[in-house]
N, CA, C and O atoms as CSV, one atom per row, in Angstrom:
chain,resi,resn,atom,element,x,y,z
A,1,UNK,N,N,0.834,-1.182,0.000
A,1,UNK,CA,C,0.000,0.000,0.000
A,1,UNK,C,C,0.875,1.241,0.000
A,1,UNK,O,O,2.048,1.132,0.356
A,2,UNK,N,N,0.404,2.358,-0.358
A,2,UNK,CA,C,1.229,3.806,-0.379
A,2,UNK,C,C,0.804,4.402,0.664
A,2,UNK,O,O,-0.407,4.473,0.874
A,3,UNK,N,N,1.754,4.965,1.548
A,3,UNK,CA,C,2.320,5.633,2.563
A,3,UNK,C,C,2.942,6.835,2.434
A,3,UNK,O,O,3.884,6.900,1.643
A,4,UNK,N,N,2.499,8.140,3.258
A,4,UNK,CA,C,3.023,9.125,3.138
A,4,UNK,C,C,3.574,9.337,4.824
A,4,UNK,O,O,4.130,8.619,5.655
A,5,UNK,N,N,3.029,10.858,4.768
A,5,UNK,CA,C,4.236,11.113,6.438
A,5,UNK,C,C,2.817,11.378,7.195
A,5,UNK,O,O,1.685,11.715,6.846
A,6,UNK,N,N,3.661,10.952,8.765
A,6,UNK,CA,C,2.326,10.635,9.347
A,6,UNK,C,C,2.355,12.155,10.212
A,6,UNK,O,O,3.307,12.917,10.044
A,7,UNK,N,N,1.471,12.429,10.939
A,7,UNK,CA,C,1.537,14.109,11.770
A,7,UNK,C,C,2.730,14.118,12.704
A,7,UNK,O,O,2.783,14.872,13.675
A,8,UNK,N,N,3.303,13.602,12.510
A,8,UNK,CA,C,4.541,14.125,13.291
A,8,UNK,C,C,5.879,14.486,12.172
A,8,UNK,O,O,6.930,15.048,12.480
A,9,UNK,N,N,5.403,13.881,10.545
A,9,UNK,CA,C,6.377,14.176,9.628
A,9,UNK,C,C,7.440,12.910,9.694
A,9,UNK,O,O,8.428,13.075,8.978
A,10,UNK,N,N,7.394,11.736,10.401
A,10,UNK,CA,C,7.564,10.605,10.056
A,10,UNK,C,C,7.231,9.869,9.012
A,10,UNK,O,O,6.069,10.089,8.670
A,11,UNK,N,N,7.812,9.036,8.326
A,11,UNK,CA,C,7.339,7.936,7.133
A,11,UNK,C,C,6.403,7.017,7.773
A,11,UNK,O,O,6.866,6.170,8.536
A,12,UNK,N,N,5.222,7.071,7.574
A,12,UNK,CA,C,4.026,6.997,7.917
A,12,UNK,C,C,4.093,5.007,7.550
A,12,UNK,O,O,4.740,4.406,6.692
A,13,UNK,N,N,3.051,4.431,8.710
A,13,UNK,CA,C,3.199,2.893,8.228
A,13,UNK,C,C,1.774,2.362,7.943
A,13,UNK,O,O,0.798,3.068,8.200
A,14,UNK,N,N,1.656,1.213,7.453
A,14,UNK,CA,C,0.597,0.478,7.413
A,14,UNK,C,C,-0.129,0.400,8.587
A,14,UNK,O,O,0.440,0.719,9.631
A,15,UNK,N,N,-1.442,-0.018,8.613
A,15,UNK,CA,C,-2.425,-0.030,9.892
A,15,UNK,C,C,-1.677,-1.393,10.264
A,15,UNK,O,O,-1.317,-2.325,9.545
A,16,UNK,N,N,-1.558,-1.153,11.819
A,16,UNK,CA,C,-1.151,-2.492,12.359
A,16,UNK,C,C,-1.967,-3.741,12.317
A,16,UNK,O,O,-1.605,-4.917,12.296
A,17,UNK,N,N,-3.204,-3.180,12.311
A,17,UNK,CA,C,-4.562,-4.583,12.310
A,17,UNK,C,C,-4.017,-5.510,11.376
A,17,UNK,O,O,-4.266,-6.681,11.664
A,18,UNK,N,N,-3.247,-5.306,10.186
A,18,UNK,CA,C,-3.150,-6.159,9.193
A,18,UNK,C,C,-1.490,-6.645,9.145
A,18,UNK,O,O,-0.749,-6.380,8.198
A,19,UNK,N,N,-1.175,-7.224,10.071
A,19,UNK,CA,C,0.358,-7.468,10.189
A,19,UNK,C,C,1.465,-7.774,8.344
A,19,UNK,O,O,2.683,-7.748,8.168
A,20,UNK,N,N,0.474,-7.991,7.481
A,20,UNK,CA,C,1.149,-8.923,6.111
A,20,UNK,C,C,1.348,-7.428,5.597
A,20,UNK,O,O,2.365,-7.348,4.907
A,21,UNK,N,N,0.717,-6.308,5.724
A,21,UNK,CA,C,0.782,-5.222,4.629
A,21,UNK,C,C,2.638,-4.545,4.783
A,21,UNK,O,O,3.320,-4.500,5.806
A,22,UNK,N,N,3.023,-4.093,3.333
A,22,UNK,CA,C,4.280,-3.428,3.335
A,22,UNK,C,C,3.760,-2.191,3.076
A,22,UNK,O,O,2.553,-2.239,2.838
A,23,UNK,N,N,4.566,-0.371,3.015
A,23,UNK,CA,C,3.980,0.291,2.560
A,23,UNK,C,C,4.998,1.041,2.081
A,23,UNK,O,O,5.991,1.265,2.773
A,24,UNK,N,N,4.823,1.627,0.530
A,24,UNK,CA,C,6.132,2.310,-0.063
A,24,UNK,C,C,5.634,3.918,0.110
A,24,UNK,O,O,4.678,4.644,-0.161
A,25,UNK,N,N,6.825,3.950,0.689
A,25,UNK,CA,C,6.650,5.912,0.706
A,25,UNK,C,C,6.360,5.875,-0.162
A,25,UNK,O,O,6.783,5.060,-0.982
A,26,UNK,N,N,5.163,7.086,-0.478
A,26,UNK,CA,C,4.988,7.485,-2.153
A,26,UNK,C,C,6.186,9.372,-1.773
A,26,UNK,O,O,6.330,10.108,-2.749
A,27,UNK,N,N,6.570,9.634,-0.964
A,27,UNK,CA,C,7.246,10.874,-1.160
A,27,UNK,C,C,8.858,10.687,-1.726
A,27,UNK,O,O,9.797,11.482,-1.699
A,28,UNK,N,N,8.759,9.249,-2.262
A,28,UNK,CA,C,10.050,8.854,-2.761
A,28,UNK,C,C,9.556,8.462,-3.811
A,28,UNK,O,O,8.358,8.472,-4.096
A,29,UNK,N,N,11.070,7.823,-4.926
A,29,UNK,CA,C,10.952,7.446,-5.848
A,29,UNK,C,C,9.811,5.950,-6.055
A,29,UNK,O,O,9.321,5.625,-4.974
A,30,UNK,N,N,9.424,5.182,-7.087
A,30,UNK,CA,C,9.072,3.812,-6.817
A,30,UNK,C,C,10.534,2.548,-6.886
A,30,UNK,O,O,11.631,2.760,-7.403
A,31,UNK,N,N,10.162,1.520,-6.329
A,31,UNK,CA,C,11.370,0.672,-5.987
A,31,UNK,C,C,11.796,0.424,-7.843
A,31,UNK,O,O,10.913,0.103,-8.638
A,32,UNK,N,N,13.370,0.656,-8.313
A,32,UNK,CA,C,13.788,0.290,-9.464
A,32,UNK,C,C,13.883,1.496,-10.197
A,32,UNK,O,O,14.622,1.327,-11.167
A,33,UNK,N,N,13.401,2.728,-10.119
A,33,UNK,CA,C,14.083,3.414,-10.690
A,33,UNK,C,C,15.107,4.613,-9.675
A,33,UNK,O,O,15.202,4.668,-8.449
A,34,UNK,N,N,15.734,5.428,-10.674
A,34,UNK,CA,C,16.848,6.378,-10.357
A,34,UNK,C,C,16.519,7.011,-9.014
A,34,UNK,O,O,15.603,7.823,-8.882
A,35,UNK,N,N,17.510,6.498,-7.767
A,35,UNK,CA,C,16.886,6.950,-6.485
A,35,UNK,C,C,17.121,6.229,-5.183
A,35,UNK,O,O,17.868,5.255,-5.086
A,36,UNK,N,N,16.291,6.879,-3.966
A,36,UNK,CA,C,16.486,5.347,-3.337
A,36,UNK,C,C,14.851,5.450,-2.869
A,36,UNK,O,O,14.232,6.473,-2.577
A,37,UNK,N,N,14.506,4.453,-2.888
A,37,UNK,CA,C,13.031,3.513,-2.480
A,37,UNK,C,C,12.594,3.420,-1.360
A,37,UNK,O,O,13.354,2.879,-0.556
A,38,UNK,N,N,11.256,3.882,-0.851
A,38,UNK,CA,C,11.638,2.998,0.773
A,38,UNK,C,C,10.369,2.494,0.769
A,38,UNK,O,O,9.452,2.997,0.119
A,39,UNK,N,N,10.225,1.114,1.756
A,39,UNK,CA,C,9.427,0.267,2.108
A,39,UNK,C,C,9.011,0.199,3.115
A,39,UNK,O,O,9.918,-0.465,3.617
A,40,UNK,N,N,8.141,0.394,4.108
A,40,UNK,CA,C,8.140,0.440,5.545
A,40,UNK,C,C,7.039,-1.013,6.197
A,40,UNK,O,O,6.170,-1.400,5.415
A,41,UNK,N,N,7.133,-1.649,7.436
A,41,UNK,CA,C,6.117,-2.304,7.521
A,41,UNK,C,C,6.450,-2.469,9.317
A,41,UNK,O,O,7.494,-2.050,9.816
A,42,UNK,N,N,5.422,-3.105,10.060
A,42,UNK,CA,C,5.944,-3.367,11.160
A,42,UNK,C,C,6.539,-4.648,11.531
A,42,UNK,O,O,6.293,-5.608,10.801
A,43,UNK,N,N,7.329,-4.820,12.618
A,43,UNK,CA,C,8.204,-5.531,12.364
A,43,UNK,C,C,6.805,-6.976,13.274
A,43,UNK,O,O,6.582,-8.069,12.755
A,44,UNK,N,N,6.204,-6.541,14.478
A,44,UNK,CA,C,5.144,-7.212,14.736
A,44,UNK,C,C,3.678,-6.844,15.411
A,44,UNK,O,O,3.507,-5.755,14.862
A,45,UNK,N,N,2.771,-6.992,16.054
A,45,UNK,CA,C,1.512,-6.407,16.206
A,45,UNK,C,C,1.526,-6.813,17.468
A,45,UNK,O,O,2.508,-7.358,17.972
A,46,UNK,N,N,0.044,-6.496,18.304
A,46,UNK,CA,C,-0.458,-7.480,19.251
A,46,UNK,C,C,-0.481,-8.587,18.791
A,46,UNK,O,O,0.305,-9.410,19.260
A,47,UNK,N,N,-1.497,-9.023,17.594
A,47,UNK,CA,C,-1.748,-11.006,17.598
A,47,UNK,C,C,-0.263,-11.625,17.181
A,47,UNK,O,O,-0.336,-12.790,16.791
A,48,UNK,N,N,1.012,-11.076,17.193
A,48,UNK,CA,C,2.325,-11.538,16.920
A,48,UNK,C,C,3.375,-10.960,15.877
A,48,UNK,O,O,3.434,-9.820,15.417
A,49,UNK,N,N,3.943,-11.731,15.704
A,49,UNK,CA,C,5.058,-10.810,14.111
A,49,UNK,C,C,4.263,-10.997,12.716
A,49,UNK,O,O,3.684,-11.975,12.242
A,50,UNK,N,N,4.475,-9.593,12.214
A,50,UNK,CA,C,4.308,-8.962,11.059
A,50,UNK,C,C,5.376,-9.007,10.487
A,50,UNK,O,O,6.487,-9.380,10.864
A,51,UNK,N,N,4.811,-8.394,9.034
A,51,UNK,CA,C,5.655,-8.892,7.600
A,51,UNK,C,C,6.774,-8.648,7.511
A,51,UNK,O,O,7.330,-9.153,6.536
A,52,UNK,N,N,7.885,-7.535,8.721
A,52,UNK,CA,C,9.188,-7.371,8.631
A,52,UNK,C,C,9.569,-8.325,9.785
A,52,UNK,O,O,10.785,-8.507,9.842
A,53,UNK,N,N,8.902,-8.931,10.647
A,53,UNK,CA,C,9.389,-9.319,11.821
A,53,UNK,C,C,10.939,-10.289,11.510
A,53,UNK,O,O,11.809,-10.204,12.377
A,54,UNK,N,N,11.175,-11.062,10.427
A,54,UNK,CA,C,13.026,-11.423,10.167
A,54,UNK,C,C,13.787,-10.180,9.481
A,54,UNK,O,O,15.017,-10.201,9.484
A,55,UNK,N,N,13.263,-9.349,9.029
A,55,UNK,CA,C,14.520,-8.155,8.362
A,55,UNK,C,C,15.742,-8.492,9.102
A,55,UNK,O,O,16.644,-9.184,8.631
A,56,UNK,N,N,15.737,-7.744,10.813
A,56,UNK,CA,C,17.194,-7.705,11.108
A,56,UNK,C,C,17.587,-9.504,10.821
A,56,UNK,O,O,18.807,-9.651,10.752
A,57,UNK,N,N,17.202,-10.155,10.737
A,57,UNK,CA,C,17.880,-11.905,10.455
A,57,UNK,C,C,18.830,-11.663,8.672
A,57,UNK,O,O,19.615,-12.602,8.543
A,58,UNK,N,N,18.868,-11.011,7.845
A,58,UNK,CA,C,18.744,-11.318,6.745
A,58,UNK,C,C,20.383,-10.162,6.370
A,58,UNK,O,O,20.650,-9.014,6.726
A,59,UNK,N,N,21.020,-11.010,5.662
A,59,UNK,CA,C,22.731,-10.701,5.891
A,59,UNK,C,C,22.889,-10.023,4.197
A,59,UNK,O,O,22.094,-10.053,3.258
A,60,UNK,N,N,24.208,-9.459,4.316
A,60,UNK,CA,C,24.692,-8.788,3.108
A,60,UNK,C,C,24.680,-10.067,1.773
A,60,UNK,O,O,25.411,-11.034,1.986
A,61,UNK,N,N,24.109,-10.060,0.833
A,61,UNK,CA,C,23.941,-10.546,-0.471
A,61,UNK,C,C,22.621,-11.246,-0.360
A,61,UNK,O,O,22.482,-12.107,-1.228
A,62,UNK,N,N,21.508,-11.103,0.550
A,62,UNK,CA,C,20.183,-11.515,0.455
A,62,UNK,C,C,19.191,-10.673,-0.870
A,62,UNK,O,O,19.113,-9.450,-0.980
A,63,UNK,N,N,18.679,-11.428,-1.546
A,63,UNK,CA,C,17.668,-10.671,-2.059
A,63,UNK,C,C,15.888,-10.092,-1.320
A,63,UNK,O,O,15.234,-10.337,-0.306
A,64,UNK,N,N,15.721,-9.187,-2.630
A,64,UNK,CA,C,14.283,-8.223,-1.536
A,64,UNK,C,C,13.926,-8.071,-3.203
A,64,UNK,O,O,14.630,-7.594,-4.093
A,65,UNK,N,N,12.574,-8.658,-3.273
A,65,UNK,CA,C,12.132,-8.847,-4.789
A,65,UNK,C,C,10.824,-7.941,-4.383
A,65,UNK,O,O,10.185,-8.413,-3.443
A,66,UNK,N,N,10.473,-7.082,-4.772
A,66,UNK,CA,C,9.752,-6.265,-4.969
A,66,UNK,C,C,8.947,-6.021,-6.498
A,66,UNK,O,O,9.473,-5.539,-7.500
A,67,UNK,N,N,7.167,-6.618,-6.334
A,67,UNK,CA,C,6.445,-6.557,-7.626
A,67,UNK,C,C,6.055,-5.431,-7.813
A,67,UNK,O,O,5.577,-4.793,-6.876
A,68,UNK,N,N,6.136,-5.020,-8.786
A,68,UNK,CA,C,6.130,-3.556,-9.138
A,68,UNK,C,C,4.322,-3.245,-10.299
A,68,UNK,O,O,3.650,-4.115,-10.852
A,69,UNK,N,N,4.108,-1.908,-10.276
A,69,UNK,CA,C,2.614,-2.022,-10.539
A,69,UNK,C,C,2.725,-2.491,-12.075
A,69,UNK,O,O,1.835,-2.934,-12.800
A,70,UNK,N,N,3.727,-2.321,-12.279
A,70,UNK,CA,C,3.892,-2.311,-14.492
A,70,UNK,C,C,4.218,-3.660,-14.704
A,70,UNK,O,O,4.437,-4.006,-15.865
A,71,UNK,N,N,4.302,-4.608,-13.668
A,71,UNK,CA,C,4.430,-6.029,-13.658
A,71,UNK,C,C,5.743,-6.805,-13.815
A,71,UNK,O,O,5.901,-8.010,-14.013
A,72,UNK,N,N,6.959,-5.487,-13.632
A,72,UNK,CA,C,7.563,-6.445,-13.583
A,72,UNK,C,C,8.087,-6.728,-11.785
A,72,UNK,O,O,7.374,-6.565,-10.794
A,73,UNK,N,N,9.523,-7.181,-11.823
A,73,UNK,CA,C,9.608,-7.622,-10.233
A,73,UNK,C,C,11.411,-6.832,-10.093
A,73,UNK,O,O,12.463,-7.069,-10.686
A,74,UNK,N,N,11.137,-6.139,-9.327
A,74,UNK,CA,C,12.985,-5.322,-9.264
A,74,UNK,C,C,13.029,-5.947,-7.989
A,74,UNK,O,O,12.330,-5.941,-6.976
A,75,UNK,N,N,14.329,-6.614,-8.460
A,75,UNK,CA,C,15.257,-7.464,-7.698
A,75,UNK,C,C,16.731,-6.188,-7.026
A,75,UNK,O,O,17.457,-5.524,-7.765
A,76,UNK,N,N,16.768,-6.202,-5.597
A,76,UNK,CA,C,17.173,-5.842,-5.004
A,76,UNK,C,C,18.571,-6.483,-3.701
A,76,UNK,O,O,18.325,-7.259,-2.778
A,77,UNK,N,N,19.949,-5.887,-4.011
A,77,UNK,CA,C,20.700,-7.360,-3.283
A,77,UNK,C,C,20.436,-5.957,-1.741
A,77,UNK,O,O,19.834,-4.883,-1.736
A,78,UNK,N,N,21.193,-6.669,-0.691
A,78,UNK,CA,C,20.844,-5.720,0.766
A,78,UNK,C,C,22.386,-6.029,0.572
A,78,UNK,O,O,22.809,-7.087,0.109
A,79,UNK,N,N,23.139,-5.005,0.972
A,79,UNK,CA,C,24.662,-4.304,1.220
A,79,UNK,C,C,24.988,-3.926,2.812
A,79,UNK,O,O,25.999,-3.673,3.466
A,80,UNK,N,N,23.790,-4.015,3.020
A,80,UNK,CA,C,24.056,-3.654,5.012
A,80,UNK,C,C,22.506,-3.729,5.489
A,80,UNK,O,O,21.578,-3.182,4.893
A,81,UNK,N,N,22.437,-4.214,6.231
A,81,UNK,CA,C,21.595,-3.616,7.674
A,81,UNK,C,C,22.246,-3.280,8.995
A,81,UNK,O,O,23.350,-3.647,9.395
A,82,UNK,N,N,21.246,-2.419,9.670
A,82,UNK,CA,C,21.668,-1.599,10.515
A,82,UNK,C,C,20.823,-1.278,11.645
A,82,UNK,O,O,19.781,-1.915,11.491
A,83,UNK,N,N,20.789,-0.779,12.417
A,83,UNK,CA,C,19.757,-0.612,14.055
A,83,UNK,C,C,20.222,0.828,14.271
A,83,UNK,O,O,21.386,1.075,14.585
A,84,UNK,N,N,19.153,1.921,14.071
A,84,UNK,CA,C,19.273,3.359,14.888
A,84,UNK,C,C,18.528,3.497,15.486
A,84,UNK,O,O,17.369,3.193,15.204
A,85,UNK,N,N,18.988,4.139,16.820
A,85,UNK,CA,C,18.152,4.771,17.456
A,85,UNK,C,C,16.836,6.039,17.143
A,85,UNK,O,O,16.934,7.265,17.091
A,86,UNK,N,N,16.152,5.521,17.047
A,86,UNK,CA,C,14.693,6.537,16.917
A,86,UNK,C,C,14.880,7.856,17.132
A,86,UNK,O,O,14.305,8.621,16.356
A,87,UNK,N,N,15.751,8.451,18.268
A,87,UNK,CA,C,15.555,9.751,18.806
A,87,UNK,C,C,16.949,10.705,17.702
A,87,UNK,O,O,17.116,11.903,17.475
A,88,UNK,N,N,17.602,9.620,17.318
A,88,UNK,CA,C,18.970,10.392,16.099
A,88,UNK,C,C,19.400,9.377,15.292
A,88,UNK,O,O,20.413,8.679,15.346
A,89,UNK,N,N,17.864,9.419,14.036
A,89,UNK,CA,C,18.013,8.687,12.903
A,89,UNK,C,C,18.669,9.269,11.927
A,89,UNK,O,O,18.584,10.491,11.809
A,90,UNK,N,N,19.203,8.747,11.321
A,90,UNK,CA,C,20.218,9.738,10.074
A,90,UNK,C,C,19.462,9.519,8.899
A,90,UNK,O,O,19.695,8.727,7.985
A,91,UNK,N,N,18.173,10.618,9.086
A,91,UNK,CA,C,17.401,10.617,7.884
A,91,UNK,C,C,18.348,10.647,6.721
A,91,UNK,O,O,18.154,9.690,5.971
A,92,UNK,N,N,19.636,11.716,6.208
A,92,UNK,CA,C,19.685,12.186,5.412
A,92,UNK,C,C,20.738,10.720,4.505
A,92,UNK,O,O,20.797,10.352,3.332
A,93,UNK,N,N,21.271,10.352,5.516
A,93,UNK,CA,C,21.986,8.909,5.548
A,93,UNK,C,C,20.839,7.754,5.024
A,93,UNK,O,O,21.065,6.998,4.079
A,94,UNK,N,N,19.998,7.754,5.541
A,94,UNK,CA,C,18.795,6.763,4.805
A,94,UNK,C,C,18.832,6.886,3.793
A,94,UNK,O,O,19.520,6.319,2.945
A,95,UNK,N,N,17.514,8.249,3.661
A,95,UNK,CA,C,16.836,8.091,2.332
A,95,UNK,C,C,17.293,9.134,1.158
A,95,UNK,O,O,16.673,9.500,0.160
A,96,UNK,N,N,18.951,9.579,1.758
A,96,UNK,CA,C,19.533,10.518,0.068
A,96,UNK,C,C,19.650,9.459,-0.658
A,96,UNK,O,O,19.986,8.366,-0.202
A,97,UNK,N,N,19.333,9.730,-2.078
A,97,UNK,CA,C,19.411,9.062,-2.888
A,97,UNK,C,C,21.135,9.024,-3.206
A,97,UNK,O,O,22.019,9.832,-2.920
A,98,UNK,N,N,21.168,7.685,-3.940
A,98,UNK,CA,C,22.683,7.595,-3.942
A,98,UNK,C,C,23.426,7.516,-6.051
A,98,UNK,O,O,24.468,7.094,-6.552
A,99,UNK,N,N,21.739,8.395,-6.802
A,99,UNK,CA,C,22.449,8.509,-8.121
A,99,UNK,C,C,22.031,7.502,-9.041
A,99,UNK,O,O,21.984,7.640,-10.263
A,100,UNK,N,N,21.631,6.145,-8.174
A,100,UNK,CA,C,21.230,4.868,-8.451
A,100,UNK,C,C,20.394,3.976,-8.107
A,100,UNK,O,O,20.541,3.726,-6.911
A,101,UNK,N,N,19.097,3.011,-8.865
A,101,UNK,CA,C,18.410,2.603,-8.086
A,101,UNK,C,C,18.674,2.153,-6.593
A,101,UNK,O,O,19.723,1.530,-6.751
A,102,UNK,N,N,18.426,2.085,-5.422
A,102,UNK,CA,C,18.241,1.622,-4.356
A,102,UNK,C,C,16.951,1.540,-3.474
A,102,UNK,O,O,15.891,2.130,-3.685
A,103,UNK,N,N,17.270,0.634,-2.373
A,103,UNK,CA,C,16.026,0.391,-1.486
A,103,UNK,C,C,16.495,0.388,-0.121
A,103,UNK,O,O,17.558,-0.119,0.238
A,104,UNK,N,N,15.386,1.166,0.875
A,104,UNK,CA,C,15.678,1.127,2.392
A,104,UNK,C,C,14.490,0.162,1.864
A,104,UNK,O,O,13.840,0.180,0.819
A,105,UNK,N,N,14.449,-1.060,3.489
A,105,UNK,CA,C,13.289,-1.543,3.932
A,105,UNK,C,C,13.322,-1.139,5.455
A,105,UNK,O,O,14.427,-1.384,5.939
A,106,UNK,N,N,12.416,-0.582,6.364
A,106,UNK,CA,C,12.650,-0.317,7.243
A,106,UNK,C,C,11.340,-0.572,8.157
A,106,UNK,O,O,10.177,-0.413,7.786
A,107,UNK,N,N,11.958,-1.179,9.958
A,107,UNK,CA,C,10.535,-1.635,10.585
A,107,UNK,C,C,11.128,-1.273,11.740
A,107,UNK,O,O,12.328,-1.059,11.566
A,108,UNK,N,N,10.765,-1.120,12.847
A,108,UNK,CA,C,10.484,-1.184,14.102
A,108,UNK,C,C,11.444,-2.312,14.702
A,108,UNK,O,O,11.400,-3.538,14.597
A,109,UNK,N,N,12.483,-1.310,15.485
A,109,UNK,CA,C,13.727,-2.819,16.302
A,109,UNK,C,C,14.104,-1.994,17.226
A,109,UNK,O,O,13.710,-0.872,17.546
A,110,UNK,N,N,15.322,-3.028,17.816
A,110,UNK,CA,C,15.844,-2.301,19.618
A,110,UNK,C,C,15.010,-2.818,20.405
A,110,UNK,O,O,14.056,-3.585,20.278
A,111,UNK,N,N,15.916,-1.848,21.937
A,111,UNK,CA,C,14.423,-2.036,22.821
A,111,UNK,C,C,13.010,-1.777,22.590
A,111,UNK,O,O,12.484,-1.057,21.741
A,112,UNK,N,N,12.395,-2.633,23.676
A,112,UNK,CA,C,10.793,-2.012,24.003
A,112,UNK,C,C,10.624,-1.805,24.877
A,112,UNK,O,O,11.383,-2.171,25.774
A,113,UNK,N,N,9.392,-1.012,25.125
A,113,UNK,CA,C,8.596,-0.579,25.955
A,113,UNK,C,C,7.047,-0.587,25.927
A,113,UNK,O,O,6.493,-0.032,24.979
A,114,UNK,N,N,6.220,-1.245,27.016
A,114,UNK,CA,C,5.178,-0.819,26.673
A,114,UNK,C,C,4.728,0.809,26.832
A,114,UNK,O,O,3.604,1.068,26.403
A,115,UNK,N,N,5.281,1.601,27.242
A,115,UNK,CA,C,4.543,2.812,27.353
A,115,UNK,C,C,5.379,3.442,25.814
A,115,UNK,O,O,4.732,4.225,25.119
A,116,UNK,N,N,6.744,3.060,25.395
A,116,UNK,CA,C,6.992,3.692,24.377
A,116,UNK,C,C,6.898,3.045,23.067
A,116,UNK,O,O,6.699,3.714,22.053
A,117,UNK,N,N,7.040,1.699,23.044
A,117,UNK,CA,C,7.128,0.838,21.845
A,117,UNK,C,C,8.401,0.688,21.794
A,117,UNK,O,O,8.972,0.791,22.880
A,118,UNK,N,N,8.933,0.512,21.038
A,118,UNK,CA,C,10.151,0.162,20.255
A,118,UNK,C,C,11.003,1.791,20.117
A,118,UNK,O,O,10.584,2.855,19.664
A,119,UNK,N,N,12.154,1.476,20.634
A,119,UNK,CA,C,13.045,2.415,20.660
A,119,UNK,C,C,13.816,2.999,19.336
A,119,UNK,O,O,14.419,4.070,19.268
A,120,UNK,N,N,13.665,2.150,18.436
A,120,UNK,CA,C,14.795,2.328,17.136
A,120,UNK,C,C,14.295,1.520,16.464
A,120,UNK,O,O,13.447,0.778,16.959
A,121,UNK,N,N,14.805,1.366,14.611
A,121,UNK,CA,C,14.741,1.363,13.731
A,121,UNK,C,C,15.409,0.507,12.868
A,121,UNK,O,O,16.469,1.045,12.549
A,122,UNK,N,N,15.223,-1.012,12.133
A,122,UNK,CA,C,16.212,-1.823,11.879
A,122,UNK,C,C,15.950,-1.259,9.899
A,122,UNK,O,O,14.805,-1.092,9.479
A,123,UNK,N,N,17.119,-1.064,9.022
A,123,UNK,CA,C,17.279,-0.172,8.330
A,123,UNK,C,C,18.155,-1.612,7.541
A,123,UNK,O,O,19.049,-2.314,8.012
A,124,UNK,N,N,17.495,-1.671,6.233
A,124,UNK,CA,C,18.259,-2.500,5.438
A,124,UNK,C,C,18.358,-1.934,4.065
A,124,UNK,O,O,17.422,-1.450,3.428
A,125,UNK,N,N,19.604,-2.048,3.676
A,125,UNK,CA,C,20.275,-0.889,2.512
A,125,UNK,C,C,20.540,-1.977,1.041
A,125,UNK,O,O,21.427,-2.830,0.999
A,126,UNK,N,N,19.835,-1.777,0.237
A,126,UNK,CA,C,19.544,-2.597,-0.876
A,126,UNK,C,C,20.207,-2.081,-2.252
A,126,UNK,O,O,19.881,-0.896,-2.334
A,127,UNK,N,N,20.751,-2.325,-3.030
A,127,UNK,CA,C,21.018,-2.127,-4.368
A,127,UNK,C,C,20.399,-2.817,-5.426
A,127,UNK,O,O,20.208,-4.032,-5.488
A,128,UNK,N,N,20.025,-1.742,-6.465
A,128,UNK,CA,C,19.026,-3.060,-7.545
A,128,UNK,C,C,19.776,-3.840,-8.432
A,128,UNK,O,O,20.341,-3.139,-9.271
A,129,UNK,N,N,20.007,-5.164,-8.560
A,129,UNK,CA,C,21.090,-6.130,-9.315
A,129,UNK,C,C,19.950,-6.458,-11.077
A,129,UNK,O,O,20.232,-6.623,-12.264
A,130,UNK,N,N,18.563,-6.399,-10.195
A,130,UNK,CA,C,17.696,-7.249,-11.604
A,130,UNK,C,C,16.498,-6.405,-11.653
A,130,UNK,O,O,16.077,-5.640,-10.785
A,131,UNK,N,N,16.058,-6.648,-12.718
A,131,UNK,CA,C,14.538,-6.024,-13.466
A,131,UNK,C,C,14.233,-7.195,-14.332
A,131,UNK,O,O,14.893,-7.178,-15.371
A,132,UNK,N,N,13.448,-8.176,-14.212
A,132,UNK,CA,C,12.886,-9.344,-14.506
A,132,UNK,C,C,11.125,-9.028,-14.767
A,132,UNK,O,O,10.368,-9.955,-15.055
């Protein structure tokens, strides 16, 4: 689903009720072309883990296949993941574009809290290898 910024000017996420949904910033490029991409989802809900809940599991040369609306599928390798803290995220470090297709996927990691949630941000840095 498409995602914009939520009232605080955050990259806004999917409704939690539905743990499977991903959501692509639309204030970015789409995943595969000139840019970098981002994907957001939660990592899990109350009834358990949601659709990012393995991101931080998933190591440098994993693929992130992303179907795209024009049908085809941009294939994406991950070059790093990473864990920031929520309160000094390096927006500009995320989501500058780097000249070339790319993809953040990004969910909810770190500590928790129930009064705060989740402290930080698990951040996986993708390059596009395929367009299939």
């Amino acid at each position: 689903m498409q995602v914009g910024l939520d009232t605080d000017g955050w990259v806004g996420a999917p409704p939690p009720e539905d743990p499977n949904l991903a959501g692509w910033f639309t204030g970015a490029v789409s995943p595969g072309e000139k840019g970098t991409a981002v994907v957001v989802g939660h990592v899990d809900n109350t009834q358990g883990p949601a659709v990012f809940y393995g991101l931080g599991a998933l190591k440098k040369g994993n693929h992130v296949e992303v179907a795209r609306r024009d049908g085809k599928t941009a294939v994406f390798e991950i070059y790093g993941i990473e864990v920031f803290e929520k309160n000094n995220f390096p927006g500009d470090r995320v989501y500058a574009s780097k000249g070339s297709p790319e993809l953040r996927v990004i969910t909810c990691g770190g500590g928790f809290s129930k009064a705060n949630g989740y402290d930080g941000n698990v951040v996986a840095f993708a390059r596009l290898v395929e367009v299939r």
